[in-house]
C-alpha positions as CSV (number, residue, x, y, z in Angstrom):
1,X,106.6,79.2,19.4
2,X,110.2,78.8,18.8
3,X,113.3,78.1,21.4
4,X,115.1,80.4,23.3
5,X,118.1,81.2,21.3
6,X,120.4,83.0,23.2
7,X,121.3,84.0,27.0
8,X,119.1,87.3,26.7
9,X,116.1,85.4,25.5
10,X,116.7,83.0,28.7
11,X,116.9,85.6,30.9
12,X,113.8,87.6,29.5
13,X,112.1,84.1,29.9
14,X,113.2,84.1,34.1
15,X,112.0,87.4,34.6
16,X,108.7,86.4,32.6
17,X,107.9,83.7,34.7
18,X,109.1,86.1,38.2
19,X,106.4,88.2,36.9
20,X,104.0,85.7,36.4
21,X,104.7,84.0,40.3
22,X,104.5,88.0,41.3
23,X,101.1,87.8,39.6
24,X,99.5,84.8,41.3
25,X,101.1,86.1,45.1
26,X,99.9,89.7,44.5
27,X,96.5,88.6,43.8
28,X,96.3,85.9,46.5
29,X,97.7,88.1,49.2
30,X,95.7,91.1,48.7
31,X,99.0,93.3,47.8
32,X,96.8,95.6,45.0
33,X,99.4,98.2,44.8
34,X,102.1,96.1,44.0
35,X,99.5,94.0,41.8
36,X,99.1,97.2,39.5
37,X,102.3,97.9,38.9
38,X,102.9,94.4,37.0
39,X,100.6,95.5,34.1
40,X,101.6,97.9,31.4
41,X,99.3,101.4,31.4
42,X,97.6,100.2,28.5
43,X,97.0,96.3,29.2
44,X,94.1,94.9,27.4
45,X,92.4,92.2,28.9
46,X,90.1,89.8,27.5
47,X,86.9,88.3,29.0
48,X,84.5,89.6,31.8
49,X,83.8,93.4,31.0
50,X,85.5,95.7,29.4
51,X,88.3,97.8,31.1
52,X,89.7,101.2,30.0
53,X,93.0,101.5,31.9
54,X,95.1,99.4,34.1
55,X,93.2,100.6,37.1
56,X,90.0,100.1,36.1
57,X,90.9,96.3,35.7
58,X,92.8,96.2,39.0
59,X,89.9,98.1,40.8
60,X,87.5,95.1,39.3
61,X,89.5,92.2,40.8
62,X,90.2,93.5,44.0
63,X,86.6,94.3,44.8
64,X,85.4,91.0,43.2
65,X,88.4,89.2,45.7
66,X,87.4,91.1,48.6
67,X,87.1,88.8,51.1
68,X,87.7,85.7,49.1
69,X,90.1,82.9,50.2
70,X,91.9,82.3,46.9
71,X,94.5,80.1,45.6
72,X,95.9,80.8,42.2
73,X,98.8,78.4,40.7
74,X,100.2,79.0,37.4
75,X,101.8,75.8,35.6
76,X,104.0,74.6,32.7
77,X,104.9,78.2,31.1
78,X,105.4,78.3,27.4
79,X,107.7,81.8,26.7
80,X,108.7,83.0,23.4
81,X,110.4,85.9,23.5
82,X,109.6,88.1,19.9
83,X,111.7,90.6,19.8
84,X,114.4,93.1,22.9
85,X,111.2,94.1,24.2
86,X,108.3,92.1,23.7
87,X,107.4,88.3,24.9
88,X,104.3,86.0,24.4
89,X,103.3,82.7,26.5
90,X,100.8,80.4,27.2
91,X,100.4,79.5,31.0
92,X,98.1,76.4,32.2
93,X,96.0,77.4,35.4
94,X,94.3,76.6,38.4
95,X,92.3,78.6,41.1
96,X,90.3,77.5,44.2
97,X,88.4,80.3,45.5
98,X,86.1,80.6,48.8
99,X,83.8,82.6,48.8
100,X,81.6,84.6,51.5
101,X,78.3,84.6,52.1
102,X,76.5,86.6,49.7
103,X,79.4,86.8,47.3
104,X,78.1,88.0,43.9
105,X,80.5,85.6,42.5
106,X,79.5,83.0,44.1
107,X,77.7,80.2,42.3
108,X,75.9,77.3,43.6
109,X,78.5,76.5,46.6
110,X,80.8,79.1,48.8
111,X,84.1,77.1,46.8
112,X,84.7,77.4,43.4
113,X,87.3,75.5,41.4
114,X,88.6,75.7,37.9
115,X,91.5,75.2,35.6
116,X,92.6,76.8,31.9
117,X,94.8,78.7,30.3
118,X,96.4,82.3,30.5
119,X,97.6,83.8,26.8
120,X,99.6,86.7,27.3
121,X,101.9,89.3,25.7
122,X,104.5,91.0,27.7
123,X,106.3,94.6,27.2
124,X,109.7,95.2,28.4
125,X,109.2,99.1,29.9
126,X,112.3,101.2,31.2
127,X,113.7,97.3,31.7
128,X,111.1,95.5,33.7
129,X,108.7,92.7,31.7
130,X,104.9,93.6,32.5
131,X,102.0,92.0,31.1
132,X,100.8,93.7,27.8
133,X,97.8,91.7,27.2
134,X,96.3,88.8,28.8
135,X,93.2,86.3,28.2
136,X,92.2,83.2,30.4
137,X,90.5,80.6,28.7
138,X,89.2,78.2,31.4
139,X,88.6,74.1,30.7
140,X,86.9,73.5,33.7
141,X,84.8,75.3,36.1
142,X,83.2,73.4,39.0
143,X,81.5,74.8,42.5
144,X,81.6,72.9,46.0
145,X,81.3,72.5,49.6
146,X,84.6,73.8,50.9
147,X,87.0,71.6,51.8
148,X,85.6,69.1,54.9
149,X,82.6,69.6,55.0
150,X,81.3,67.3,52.9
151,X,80.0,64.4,54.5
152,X,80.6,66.1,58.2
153,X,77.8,65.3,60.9
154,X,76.5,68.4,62.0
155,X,78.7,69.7,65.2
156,X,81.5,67.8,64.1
157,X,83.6,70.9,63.2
């Protein structure tokens, strides 16, 4: 990836990374509507099963987040920006999620833990940056007893 070279590229790299914290407090705090609108019509998004539009994909996370405590954190961006309208970066990740009872996504414990990496392409469209593409690549995956529990003596909570 190459530097920034001018003041355009710097301030197609601040919107980027707006978007991105949009992405993460979108998710986090339920806001689906406002969550849609920071994918292009046409994103393509790798991993988990297929989706054939935007709302197909947004539909799939916000059931599979339905009633989930989560906390999403995006870290260290890495922007090139390609061309007026188009951008690529490399984001490294981290989510703690709590799940229900129940939860399909749930694994062996209600709290799951990870970190990795987003790749993504971005699309300038009538002059706001939306994500284009996107693939999360995760390092580390981990479930647990939610945070104090662990340890507790029954009734202590």
């Amino acid at each position: 990836m190459t530097a920034p070279r001018t003041l355009d590229d710097l301030l197609a790299i601040e919107a980027i990374k707006q978007l991105k914290a949009r992405y993460f407090l979108f998710m986090d705090t339920k806001r689906w509507d406002e969550w849609r609108e920071l994918f292009t019509d046409d994103v393509r998004v790798e991993g988990g099963p297929p989706h054939d539009s935007r709302d197909a994909f947004v539909d799939f996370v916000r059931r599979g987040l339905e009633n989930v405590q989560s906390a999403h954190q995006g870290h260290t961006p890495i922007i090139e920006v390609t061309s007026e309208s188009t951008a690529r970066g490399t984001w490294a990740m981290s989510d703690d999620l709590l799940f229900p009872a129940g939860h399909p996504w749930a694994g062996t414990q209600p709290r799951r833990c990870g970190y990795g990496h987003y790749e993504e392409e971005y699309r300038r469209v009538d002059g706001d940056w939306k994500i284009a593409s996107m693939r999360l690549t995760r390092l580390a995956e981990w479930d647990e007893a939610p945070p104090g529990t662990r340890g507790a003596p029954k009734g202590s909570r």
